[in-house]
C-alpha positions in Angstrom: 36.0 -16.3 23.4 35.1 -12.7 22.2 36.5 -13.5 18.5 34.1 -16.9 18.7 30.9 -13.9 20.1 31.8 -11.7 17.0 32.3 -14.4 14.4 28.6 -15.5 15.9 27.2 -12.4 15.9 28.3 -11.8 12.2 26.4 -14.8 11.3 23.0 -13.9 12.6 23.2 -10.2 10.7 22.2 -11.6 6.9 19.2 -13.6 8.9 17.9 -10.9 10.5 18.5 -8.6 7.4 16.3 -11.2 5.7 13.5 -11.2 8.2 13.2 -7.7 8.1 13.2 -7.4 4.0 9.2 -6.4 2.8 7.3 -9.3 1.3 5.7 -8.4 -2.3 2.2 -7.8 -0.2 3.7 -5.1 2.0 4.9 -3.3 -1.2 1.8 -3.2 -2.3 0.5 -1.7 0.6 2.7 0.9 0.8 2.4 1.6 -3.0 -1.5 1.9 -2.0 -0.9 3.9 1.2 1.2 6.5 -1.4 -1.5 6.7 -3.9 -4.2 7.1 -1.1 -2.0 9.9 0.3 -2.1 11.9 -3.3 -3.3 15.0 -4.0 -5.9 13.8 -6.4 -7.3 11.2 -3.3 -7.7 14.0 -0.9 -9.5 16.4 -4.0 -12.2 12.8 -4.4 -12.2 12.2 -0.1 -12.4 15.9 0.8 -9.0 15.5 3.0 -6.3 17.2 2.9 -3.0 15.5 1.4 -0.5 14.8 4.5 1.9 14.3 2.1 2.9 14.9 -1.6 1.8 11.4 -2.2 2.8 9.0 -5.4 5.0 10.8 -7.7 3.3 9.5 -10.4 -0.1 10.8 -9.7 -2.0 13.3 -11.9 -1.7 16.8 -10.4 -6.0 17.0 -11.6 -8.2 14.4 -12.8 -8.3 13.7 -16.8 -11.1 15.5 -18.3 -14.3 13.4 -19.4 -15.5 10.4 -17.7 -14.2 7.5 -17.3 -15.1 4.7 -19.9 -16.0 2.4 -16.9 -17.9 4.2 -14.6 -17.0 1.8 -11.9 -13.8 3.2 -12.1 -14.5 6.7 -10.8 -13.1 7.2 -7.9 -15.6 7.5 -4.4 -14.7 8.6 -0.8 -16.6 5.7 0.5 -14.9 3.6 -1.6 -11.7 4.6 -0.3 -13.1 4.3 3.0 -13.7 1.0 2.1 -10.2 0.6 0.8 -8.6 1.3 3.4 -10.2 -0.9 5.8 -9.3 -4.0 3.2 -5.6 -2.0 3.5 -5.8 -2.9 7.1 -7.1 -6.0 6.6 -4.2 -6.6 4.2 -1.3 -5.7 6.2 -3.1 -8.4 9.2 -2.9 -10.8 6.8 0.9 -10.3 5.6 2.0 -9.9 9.1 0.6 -13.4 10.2 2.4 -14.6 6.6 -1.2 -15.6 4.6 0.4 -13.9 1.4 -2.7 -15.0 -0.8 -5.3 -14.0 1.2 -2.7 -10.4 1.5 -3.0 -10.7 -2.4 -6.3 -11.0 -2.6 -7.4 -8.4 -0.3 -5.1 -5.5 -1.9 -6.8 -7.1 -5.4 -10.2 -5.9 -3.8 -8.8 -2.6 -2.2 -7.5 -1.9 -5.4 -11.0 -2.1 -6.9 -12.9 0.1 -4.6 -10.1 2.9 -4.9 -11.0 2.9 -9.0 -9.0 5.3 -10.9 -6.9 8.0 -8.9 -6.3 11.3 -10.6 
């Protein structure tokens, strides 16, 4: 009987391994949630970094403006961003992965370019 619970229990760990896994939506999110958490996001939001943020972020933005100025990063833009963000991760966790695309494709485009 126990050797029949264990075998069973055995069985049900690769399931639940792949319920937990991310879905390609949630890595985005948490790319984003990095990148907003950067210290070039803070310098454009007026926060201050809670953490060291993306590791591939600029330490100060590029000199010049950008060639597209909606690009240029805006607080309320990133406001905006990261209600979408939230929106997003609704979205993913009720398992409507395009609309979770599509939101993060818009969240994207309010953030602009990051230093």
């Amino acid at each position: 009987m126990n050797r029949a619970i264990l075998i069973g229990a055995a069985a049900l760990v690769p399931l639940l391994a792949t319920a937990a896994s991310a879905t390609p939506c949630a890595e985005q999110i948490a790319t984003i949630e990095r990148r907003l958490e950067s210290p070039g996001a803070a310098r454009v939001t007026g926060e201050t970094p809670t953490t060291t943020g993306s590791p591939k972020a600029l330490p100060a933005p590029p000199p010049g403006q950008p060639s597209d100025p909606a690009t240029k990063p805006e607080a309320g833009h990133i406001a905006e961003a990261r209600t979408l963000i939230a929106k997003a991760r609704e979205q993913d966790r009720a398992g409507q992965a395009d609309a979770c695309n599509d939101t993060m494709t818009r969240a994207k485009e309010k953030i602009g370019a990051l230093p």
